[in-house]
N, C-alpha and C positions, 0 to 999 in steps of 0.2 A: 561433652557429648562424644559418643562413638561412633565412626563414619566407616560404613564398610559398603559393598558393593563400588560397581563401576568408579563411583566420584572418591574412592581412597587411594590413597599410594599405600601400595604395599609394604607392607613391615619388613621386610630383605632390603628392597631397593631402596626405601629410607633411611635404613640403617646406614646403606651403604654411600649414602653419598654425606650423610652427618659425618662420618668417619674420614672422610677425604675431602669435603670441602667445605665445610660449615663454619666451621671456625679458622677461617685462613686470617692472613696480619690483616688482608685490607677489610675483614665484617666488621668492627667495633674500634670505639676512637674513645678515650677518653671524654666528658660530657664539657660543655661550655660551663664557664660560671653562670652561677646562676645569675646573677647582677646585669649578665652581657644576654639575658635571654629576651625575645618577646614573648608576649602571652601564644601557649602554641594554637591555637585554632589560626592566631593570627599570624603565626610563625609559620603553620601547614600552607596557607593558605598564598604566602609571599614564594615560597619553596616550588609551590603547585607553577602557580606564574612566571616562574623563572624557568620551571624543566619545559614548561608549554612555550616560551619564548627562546628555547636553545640557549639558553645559559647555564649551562650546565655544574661548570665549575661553581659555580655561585651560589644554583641548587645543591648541592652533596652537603656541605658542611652544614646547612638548613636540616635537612632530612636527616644526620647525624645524629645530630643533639634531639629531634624528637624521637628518636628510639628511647632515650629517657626520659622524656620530660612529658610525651602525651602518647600514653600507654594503649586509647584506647581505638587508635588507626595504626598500629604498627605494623598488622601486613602490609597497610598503603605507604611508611616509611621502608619497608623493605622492598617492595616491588619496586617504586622509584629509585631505589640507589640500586637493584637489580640494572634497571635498564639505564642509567646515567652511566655505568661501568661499564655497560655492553657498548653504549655506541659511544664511548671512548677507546675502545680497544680494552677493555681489560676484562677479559672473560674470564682469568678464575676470580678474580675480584665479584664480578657478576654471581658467580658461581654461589659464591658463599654465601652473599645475599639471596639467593632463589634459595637453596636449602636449608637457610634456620627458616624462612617461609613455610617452606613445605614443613619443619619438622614441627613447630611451633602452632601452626595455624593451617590445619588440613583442612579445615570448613571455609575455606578464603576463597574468593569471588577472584582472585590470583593466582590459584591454583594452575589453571590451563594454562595462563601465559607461563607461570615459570619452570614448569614441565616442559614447555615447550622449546621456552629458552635455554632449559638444559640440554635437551636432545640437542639443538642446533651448536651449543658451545662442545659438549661430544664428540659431534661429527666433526666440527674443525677442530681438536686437537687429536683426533684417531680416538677416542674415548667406548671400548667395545659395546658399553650401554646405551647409545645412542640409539640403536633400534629400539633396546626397551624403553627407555624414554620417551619415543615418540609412542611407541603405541600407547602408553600410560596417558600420555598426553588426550590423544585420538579419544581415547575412553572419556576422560573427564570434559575434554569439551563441545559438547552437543550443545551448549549456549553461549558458546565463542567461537565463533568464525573466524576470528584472526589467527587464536593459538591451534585451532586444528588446520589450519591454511598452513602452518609451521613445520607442524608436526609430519603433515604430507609433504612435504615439501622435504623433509629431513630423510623421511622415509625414499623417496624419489632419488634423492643425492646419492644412495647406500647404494641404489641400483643401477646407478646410472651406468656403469662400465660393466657391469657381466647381465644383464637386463634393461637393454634402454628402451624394449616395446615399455614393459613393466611401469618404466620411469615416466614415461612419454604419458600414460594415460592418467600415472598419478597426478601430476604436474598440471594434466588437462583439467583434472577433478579441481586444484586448487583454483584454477583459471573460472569456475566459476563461482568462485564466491566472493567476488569480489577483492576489496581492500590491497592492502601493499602486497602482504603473498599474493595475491593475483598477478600481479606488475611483475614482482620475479618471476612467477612461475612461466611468464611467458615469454623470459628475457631465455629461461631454462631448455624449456621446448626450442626456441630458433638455436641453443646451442647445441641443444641432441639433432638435431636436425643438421647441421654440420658436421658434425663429429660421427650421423650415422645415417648417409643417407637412404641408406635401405628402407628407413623408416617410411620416404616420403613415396613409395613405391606398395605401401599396400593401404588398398584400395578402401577398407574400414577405417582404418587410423587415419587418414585421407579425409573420408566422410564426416567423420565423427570433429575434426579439428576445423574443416571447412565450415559446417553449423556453429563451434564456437566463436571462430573468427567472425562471422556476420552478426552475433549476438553481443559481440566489442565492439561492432561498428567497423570494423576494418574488412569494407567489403570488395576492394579491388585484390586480396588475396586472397581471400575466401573463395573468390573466382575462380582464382589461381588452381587452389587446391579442388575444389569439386568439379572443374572441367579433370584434372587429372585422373582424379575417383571414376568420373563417369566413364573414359579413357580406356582403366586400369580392372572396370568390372564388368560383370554380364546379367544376366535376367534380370529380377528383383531389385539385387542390388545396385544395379545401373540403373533403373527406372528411379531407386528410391535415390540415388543420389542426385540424377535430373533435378527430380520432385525439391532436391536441398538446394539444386545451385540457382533453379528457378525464381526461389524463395528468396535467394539471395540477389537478385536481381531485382526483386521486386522492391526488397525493404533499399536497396539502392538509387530507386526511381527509376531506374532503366526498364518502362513498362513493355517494348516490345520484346526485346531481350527476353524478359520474363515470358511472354506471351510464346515468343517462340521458343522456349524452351521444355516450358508444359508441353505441348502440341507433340514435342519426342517423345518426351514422357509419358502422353497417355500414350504413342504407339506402342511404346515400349513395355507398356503393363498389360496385367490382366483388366477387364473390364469390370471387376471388385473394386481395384484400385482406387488412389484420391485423388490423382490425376487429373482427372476428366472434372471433380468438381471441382478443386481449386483452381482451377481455368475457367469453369462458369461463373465461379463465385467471383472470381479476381474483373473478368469480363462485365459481371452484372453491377460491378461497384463502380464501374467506370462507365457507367452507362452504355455499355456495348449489348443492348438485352435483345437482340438479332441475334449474334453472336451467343450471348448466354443460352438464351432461350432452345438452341438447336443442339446445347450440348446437356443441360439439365433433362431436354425430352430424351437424348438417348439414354440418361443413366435409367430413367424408370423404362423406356423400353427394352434395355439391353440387360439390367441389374435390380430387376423386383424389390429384392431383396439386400440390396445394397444400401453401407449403415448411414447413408445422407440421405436416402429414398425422400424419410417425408422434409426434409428441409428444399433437396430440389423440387416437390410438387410446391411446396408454401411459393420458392421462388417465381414457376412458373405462374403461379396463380397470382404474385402480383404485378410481374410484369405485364399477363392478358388486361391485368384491373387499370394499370397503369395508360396500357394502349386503348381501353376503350373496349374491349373484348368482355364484355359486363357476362357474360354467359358461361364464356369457359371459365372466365375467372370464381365464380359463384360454383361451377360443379367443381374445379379442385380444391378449394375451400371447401366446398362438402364434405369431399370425403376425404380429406384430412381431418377434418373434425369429428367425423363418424370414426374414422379406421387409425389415424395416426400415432403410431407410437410415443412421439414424443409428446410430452404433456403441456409445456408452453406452447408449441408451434400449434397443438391443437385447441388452445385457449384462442393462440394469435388468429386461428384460422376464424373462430366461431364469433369471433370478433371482427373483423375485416365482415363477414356477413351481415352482420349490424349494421356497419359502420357503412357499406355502401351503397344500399339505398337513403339515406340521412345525408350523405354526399349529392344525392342526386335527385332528392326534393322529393323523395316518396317516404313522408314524414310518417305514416299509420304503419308501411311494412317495417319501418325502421322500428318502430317501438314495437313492435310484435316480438319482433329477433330480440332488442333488449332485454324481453323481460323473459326469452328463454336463454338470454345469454346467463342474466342473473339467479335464473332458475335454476343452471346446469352448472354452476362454479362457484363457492362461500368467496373466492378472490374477487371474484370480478360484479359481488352483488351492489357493494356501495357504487361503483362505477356504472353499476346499469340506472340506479336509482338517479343518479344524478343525470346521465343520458335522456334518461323519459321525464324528467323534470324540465330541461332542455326544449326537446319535443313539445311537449303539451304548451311550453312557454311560448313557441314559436308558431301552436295554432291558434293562439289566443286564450286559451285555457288556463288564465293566468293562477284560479284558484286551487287546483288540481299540480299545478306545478312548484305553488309555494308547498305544498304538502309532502312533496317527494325533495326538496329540498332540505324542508325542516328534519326528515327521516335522517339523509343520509347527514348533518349537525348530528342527529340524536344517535345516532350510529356507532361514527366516529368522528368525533369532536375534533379532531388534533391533524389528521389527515389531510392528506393533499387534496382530497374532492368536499371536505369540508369548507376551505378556501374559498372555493369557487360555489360554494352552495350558498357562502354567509355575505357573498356579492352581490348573488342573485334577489336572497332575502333582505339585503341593507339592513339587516337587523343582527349587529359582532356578539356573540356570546361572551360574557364577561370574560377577566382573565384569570387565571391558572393560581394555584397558591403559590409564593413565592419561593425556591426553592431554597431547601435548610439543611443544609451540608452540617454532617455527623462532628461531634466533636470526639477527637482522638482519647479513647479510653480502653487502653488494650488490655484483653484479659489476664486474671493471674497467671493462666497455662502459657503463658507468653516465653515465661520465664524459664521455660525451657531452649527455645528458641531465640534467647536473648542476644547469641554472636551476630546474625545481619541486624536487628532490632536497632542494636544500638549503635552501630554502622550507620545505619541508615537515618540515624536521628544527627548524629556528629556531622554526614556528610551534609545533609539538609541547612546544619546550623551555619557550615562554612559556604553554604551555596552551592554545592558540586552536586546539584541536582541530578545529571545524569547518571551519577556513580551512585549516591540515594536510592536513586529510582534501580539501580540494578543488583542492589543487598536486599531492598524490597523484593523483585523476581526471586533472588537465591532462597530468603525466606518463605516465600510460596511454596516453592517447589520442596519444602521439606511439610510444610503442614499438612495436615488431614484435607482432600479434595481439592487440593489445587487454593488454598486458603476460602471456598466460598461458604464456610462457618465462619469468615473473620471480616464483618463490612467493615470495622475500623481502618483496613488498609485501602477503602476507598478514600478516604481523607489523607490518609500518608500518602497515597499516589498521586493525589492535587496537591498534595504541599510544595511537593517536589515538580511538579506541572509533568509528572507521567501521566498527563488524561486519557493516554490511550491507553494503559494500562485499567487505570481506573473505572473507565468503560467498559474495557470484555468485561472484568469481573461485576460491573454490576448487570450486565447482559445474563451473567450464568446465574446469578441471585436464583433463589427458590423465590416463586411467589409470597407475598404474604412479611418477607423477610424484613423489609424496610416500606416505610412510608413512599409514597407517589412520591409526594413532596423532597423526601431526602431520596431516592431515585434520581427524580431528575436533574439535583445538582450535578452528578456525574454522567449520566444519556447526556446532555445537556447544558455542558461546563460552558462557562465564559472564559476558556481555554486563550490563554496568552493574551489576556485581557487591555494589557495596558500597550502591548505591542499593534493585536488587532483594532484597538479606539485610535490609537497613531496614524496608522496608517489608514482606514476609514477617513479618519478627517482631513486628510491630504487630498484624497481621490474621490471626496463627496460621497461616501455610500453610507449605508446601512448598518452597522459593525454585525448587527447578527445575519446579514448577507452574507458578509465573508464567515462566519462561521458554519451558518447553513451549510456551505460551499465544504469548507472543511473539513467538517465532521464528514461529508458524503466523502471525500477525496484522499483522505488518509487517516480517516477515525483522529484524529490529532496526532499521530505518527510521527513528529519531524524527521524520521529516519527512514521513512517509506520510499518502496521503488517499485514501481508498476513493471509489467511485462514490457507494456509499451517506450518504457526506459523512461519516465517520468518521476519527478525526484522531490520528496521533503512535503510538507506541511497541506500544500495547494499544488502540488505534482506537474510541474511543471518540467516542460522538454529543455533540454540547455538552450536548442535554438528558438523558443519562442521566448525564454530568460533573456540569452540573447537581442535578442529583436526589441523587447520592450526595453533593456536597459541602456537600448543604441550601443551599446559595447560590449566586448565577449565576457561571458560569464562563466565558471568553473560549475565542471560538475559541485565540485566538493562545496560551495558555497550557499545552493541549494540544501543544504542540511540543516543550516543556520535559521531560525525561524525567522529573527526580525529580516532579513535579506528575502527569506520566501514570503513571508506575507507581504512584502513592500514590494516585491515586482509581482505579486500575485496581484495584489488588490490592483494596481494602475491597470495591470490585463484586460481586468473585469471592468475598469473603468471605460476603458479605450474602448472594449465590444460593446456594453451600452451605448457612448456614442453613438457607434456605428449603426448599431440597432436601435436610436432614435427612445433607448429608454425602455425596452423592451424587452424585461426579465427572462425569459423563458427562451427568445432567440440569443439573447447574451450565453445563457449558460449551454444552451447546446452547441453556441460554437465553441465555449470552453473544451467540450468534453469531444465533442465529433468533426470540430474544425470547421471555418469559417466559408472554404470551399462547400464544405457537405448542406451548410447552412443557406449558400446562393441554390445548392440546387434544387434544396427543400420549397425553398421561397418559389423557383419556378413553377414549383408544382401543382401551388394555392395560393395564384397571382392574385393580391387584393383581400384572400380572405383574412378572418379571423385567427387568433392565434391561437385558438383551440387546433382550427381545423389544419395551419400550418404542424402546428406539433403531429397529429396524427399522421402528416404524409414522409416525416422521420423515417426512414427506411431502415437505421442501426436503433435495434430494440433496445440495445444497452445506452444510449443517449436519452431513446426515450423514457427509461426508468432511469434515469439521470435526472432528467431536469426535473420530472416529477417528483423524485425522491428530495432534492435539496430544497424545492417550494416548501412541500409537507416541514422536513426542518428547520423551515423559515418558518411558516405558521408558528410551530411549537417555539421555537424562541419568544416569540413578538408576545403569545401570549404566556409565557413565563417571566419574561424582564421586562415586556412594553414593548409596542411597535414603535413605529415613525412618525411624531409630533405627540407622541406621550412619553415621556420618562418615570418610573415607577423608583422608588427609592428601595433601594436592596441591600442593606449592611450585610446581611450573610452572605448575598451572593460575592458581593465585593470581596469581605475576606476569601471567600472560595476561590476568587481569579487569584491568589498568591503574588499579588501586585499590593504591599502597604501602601493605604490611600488611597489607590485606586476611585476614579466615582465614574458614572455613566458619561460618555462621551456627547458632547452635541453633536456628534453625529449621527445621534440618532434622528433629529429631525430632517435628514434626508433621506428620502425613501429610495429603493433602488431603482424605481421604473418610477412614471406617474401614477398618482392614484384613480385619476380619470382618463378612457374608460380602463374599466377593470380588464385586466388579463385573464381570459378564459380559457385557458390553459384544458386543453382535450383529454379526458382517460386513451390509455393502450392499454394492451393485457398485459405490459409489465407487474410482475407479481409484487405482492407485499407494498401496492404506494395508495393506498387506500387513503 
């Protein structure tokens, strides 16, 4: 194959480094006897475990002999003895190995690292190609974070003595992407920061590293630096850096701090500014809605046209709804729902109209508004259907209510208000076909495409799933459309337990493409099958609980990291990892599934307790926190848990919980609910667990099954 564009090294710079480092003494060894060898998958695999356990001496002569003996991983024997040389100190040794790689094997999923690791070995011996190196590098890796984390980083070093702004911001770049170049790059910055301290003297570069540092979590010097910024600037940019150190005060917990820090900041801005609402907003989360409420009215009196306009009327209108101000709250829900720009908040608005005389036992206006809620929005019609089914149930109207019931079953079957409609009816609609995962039959045009293919089948065979699963990606990104002409790589992405992988692309499928049934083996994996029935059965739940949970939390991700700094499988914060494991727990361990589903699952345990068994409060304190959860509960002392969920204030909780129910549904009726077990050999080989069979854990349910949880609609979109 011919590889040109960005992912090639050029024919100059290749030549040039075959010519001077490729063939040095330490590339090539004479091979073992063959007598003294093991089988090499088995011999890769012992090699693999020795470089992962820092045995390094012990890995090389492994990795040696498979240069000869198993032909068909030899860029992953030369990467390995690449980096077994580097962090021994022997960089042109390193050397050699990165460039028969590169010479031999341009299509290699190793390419980024050993570009990388060339510029870096460059730059420490004076090597004048080390710029071009790293940019080479910079070019090929858009799907490595770590080798461009390098490569910036390489680049930064060139600059550091005759441009240390230059270096200072490169270095800041690597500082966000995490991983070990992160770690340096910030060891880098506090030494330009020494060596120049003019740096810490303007007032942008200031700004800009003050927001980094609070985003590491290191927020008593973030302090540091954005009082300096605010200090060091004037208009704009003093207000905008208030607006950063405020921030920074906030995610510190230091709420007054914060509060008085806004309070400058909006003086200090135009009345456009964000100022003023992130102090209402901050104010209104904290139940300060006196205080909110006098500064959300100035932004619509002061700023018409200001781009929170209709989010501060939504707020005003529920805090009037909150206090009992049924009137004013009803006329800015109005006309947010007549006039409002925004299209959720003017669904939430037309919703909240509904939804508050139904609150307040005026059952006829309530259904009036429902059925022009459903009238007025294809989102929110199963939701209204199921509302006036509600209604009419609750004037007696019990046959009228089975009917709007049965609708919103005929609807959407599969749905979150389908749940609650097949309660009402005590009549389950049968279950689902059982799902029937594709058997791997890759086309002849494959064979074009055969370098990751067979990559990816070797690494599979010796376990190295993660690495699998990313000759898989390499392959994608070369076929026609992002591979969704090739569902057979929905099956190779389960083999390998990439089911997040396996998901987007059956997400992109064209209608029509594959069966329901072979669909939802992938929507719908029994994802980490023998780890999540493990841990299930420790902590008494559901297993397709915790998968509900999952899919919504990180699509099956184990490598996932929220905004909110939540990490791995079931996204959990270090300190709530922490807290349930009673001892400190490492970011990096959070990556690990069995470790995330095993302090996940007990979490979820511990809040049902708490929540006496009660699905729906369990997973919203998951998602919105156990505090947000008491103050929900004050709201709708004694009620229902429909009508609890509704008084949910963070809309994204609310299409939280509702969203993981719906994918509870759809599990129970694909593999069986709680006190049925259905027998499923496909699905089983699907979990990529041999052996594998259904957990007895299925016959405990997450919550009781009496009475039913009637779990409320919100205009949260798409949880129908």
């Amino acid at each position: 194959m011919r590889f040109t564009g960005k992912h090639a090294v050029s024919t100059a710079l290749l030549a040039c480094l075959i010519s001077s480092a490729c063939l040095q003494d330490g590339s090539r060894r004479p091979p073992a006897p063959l007598a003294t060898r093991p089988p090499p998958r088995a011999a890769f695999t012992e090699a693999v475990g020795l470089y992962d356990h820092g045995a390094l001496d012990a890995a090389r002569p492994l990795f040696r002999a498979l240069l000869d003996s198993y032909p068909a991983l030899e860029d992953y024997h030369l990467a390995y003895l690449a980096a077994i040389e580097d962090r021994t100190g022997h960089q042109q040794e390193a050397s050699g190995f990165d460039d028969r790689l590169l010479a031999i094997h341009p299509a290699s999923v190793w390419v980024p690292t050993a570009l990388a690791r060339r510029a870096r070995t460059a730059l420490e011996l004076g090597d004048p190609r080390a710029e071009e190196l790293a940019e080479h590098a910079r070019d090929t890796a858009d799907q490595d974070a770590n080798a461009r984390g390098i490569a910036l980083s390489v680049q930064a070093a060139l600059r550091a003595a005759t441009r240390p702004r230059e270096a200072y911001e490169l270095y800041q770049t690597v500082r966000r992407s995490g991983g070990e170049p992160a770690r340096l790059a910030r060891e880098a910055c506090a030494q330009l920061e020494s060596t120049h301290p003019e740096l810490l003297a303007d007032p942008t570069l200031l700004l800009t590293e003050g927001r980094l540092l609070a985003t590491e979590g290191r927020f008593e010097l973030a302090a540091r630096r954005l009082v300096a910024a605010v200090a060091g600037s004037e208009g704009d940019e003093r207000a905008e850096a208030l607006r950063a150190l405020a921030k920074a005060y906030q995610q510190a917990g230091h709420l007054e701090e914060a509060i008085a820090t806004y309070r400058t900041a909006v003086a200090a801005e135009p009345t456009t500014g964000m100022a003023r609402f992130e102090l209402a907003s901050l104010l209104w989360n904290r139940d300060r809605d006196a205080e909110a409420r006098a500064l959300f009215t100035q932004i619509l009196a002061q700023t018409p046209r200001h781009p929170k306009c209709d989010t501060a009327r939504y707020a005003l209108a529920r805090i009037a709804e909150q206090d009992g101000r049924t009137d004013e709250a009803v006329a800015q829900f109005r006309r947010l729902a007549d006039d409002g720009g925004d299209g959720d908040l003017a669904r939430e608005a037309r919703w909240r109209l509904a939804w508050m005389p139904y609150r307040r036992g005026d059952l006829v206006a309530a259904g009036e508004a429902f059925v022009t809620l459903g009238a007025g929005s294809d989102k929110d019609h199963v939701a209204s259907l199921y509302w006036r089914g509600r209604i009419l149930a609750r004037r007696g109207l019990a046959g009228e209510s089975q009917e709007l019931f049965a609708a919103v079953l005929s609807e959407t079957p599969d749905g979150y208000y389908a749940d609650l409609a097949e309660q009402q009816l005590a009549s389950p609609l049968p279950p689902l076909a059982a799902p029937t995962p594709l058997e791997i039959t890759p086309p002849p045009s494959l064979a074009i495409h055969d370098y990751h293919w067979s990559r990816s089948r070797e690494l599979s065979a010796v376990a190295m799933n993660g690495a699998a699963a990313r000759e898989l990606a390499a392959l994608m990104r070369e076929l026609p459309d992002g591979g969704e002409r090739e569902p057979y790589l929905l099956q190779a992405y389960s083999d390998v337990e990439a089911h997040e992988h396996a998901l987007r692309l059956a997400q992109r499928l064209e209608p029509g493409t594959l069966s329901s049934s072979t669909l939802d083996a992938y929507l719908y994996p029994r994802a980490y099958w023998s780890r999540v029935t493990a841990a299930a059965d420790t902590e008494h739940l559901d297993p397709y609980v915790v998968l509900a949970l999952m899919r919504q939390e990180s699509l099956f991700d184990p490598d996932a990291v929220s905004p909110a700094a939540a990490y791995g499988l079931m996204q959990l914060l270090v300190s709530t990892a922490s807290r349930v494991s009673a001892r400190p727990v490492e970011q990096a361990a959070l990556f690990d599934p069995t470790t995330n589903i095993g302090l996940g699952t007990r979490y979820l345990r511990q809040l049902l307790d708490r929540y006496q068994g009660n699905l729906a409060k369990a997973l919203a304190a998951y998602n919105g926190g156990e505090d947000a959860v008491a103050k929900w509960e004050r709201r709708a002392p004694g009620g229902a848990t429909d009508e609890f969920v509704e008084t949910i204030s963070y809309r994204e909780t609310r299409h939280y919980v509702k969203q993981v129910l719906g994918n509870y549904r759809r599990y129970r009726r694909l593999y069986g609910g709680p006190g049925e077990q259905r027998t499923l050999d496909q699905a089983d080989a699907l979990a990529g667990d041999e052996g594998d069979k259904p957990s007895a854990a299925t016959v405990f349910p997450a919550s009781p099954p009496n009475p039913p949880f009637d779990i409320n609609t919100t205009t949260s979109p798409d949880a129908a």
